[in-house]
N, C-alpha and C positions, 0 to 999 in steps of 0.2 A: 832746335838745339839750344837756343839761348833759353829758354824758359826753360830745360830742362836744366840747365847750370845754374837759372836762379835758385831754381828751387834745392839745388844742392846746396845751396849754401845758403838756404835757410836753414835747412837741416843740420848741418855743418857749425853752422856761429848759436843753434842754441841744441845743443846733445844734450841736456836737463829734462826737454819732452821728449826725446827718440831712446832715454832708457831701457822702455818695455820693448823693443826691438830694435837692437844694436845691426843686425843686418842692413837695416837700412840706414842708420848712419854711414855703415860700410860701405855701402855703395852708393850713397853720395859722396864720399872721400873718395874714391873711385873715381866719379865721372868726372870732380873736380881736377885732379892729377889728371887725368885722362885729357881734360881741356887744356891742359899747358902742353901736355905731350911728356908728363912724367911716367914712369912706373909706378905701379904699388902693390906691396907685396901686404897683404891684410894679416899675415899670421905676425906682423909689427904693430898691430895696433892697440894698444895696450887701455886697461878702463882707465885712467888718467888721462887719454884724451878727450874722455867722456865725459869726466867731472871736472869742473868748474873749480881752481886750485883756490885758495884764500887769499883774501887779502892781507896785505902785511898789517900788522901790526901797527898801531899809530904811534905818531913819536909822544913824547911826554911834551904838554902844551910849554912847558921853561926850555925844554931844547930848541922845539920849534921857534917857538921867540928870539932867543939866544942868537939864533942860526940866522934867521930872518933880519933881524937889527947889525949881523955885523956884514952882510952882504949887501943891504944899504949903504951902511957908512962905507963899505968900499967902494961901491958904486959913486958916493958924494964925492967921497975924495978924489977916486979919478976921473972925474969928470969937472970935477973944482967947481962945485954947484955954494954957490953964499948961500947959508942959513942965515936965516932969523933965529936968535934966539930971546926964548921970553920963558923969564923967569917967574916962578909963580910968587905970589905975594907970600 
């Protein structure tokens, strides 16, 4: 029983090779719910659970910076950490 739930969820964490036969994705979605004691109704399973969604978008590197430098200095501040500060020549 256990080696048949790994194997569903091999199947399961990469649907990118189970494409060409979405049955068997199905039923390893199946026997997964099945091992918690869920139902599953398969005429909900939609190709969006199949494909792999994107990734967001990256932030612009000055937001990230931005974002990153003022949640340090708040983290400095409340925690009352002394800088050093060195000025450049």
């Amino acid at each position: 029983m256990q080696d048949m739930n790994n194997t569903a969820r091999q199947i399961v964490g990469s649907p990118e090779h189970y494409l060409d036969d979405t049955s068997l994705f199905t039923q390893a979605w199946a026997a997964m719910k099945a091992a918690r004691g869920q139902g599953f109704d398969p005429a909900r399973l939609r190709a969006a659970h199949l494909i792999d969604h994107p990734e967001p978008a990256p932030e612009p590197t000055d937001q990230t910076l931005a974002r990153v430098g003022a949640k340090v200095r708040a983290l400095i501040a409340e925690k009352n950490i002394p800088l050093h500060r060195r000025n450049a020549a």
